[in-house]
N, C-alpha and C positions, 0 to 999 in steps of 0.2 A: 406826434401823430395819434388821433385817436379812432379807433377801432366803431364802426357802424354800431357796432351793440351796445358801445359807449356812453356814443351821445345819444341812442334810443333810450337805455336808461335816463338819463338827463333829462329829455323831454317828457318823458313818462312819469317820473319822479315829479317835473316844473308842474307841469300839466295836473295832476293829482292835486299839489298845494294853491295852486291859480282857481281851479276848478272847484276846488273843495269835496273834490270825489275819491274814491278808491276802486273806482271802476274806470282803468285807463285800457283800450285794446286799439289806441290807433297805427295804422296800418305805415311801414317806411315811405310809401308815395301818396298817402292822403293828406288833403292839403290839411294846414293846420283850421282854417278858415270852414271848410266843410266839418272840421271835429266840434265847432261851436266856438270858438277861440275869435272873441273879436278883438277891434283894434286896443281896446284898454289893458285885454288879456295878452297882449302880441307881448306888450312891455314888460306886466309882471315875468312871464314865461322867462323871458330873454334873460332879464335878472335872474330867475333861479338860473338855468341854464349856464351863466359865464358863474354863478354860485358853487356851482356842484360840477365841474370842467375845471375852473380854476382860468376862466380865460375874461378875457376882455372883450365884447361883440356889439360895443356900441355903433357903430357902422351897418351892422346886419339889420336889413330892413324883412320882419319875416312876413308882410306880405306879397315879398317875392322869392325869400328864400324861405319856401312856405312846407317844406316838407322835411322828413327826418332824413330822405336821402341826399336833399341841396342843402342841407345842413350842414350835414358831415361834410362835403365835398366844399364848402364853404368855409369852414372851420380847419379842415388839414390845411387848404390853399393859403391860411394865414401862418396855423403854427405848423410848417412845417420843418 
């Protein structure tokens, strides 16, 4: 199981190196798509994200699991 503050890190972390910024404030229900993250960046993301988790989420499609809270809740429901 990982904890909501977890994978916020995670994506926060992904998002930074995808993005090329150190200005990350996005919010657990803003979609990633309204944060600027388009489809090329959905991929990098996903990659760091199973990076720094340690998991596998080739299947997670994030323009539907598009937020940090269907994330997490997408992520325990596999490794639980």
């Amino acid at each position: 199981m990982y904890t909501k503050e977890e994978v916020k890190k995670a994506v926060c972390d992904g998002l930074r190196e995808v993005l090329k910024t150190d200005d990350v404030t996005i919010g657990e229900d803003e979609t990633f798509e309204n944060y600027g993250v388009d489809s090329l960046d959905q991929m990098g993301l996903l990659l760091e994200i199973e990076k720094r988790l340690k998991v596998e989420l080739g299947e997670v499609d994030l323009s539907i699991v598009n937020t940090i809270s269907l994330l997490h809740i997408s992520i325990n429901e596999k490794y639980q």
